[in-house]
C-alpha positions, 0 to 999 in steps of 0.5 A: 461268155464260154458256153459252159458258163451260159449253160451254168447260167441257164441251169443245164446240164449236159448229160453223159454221152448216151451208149450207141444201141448199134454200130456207131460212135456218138459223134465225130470230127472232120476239119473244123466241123463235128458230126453228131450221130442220131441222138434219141431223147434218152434220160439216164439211159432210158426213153422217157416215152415212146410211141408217135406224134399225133397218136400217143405223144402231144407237139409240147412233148414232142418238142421237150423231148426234141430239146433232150435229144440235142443236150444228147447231141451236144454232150457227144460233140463235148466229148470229142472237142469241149462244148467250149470249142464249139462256134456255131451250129451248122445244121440240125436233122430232126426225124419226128415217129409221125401218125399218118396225118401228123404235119406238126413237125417243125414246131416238135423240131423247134424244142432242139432249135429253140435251146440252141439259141438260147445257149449259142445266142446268134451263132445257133441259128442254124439251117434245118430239116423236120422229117416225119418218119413212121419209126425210130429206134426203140420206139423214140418219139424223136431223134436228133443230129447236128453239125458244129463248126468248132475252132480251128486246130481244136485237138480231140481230147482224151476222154474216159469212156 
């Protein structure tokens, strides 16, 4: 199955490639792997929340927003080869804003982790870092990049920006 018919399937939709707040471009292809940029959980341009984990925002949160942040990250990597290209996912950096004490950031990880797999089956298992951070941009609870492995001589797409 494509995986823009899994993510029919499962009733997600991925978003539009949210603006960089800095000097950067969302994501980009080196060979056969695509690199995201940190994505925060933005929804229609706007954080659903700030603050950190431990202190203003709960683990379940935490972890709705971490899922957020990756449909960001994968609308990057769709808008430089297709969702459809994608083979596997590589890697996931999670950074979680963590109160001092906060030790829970793996299962906040796991709201990313655990979409990839329901989208990608097998080939969104994936290695993993959960990184606790005193601050994010902006304010955001969390933040997201991956690494994909896509088909070979997957051509980058015009894409209207």
């Amino acid at each position: 199955m494509r995986t823009s018919e899994k993510l029919k399937e499962l009733g997600i939709e991925l978003p539009g490639v949210a603006a960089p707040v800095a000097a950067y471009v969302p994501a980009t292809q080196v060979g056969n792997q695509v690199w995201t940029s940190g994505q925060l959980p933005f929804i229609n341009g706007v954080l659903p929340a700030t603050g950190r984990l431990g202190e203003d925002i709960s683990v379940e949160d935490g972890a709705a927003y971490a899922r957020t942040a990756v449909l960001n990250a994968l609308a990057a990597v769709d808008s430089v080869v297709g969702i459809d290209n994608v083979t596997r996912v590589l890697k996931v950096v999670g950074f979680v804003a963590s109160a001092p004490g906060f030790h829970q950031q793996p299962a906040v990880i796991n709201g990313a982790s655990e979409v990839l797999g329901e989208i990608f089956g097998d080939a969104g298992q994936h290695a993993r870092s959960a990184v606790g951070v005193a601050e994010l941009p902006m304010g955001a609870p969390v933040e997201v990049e991956i690494i994909v492995e896509v088909a070979q001589n997957t051509a980058t797409p015009t894409v209207e920006r």
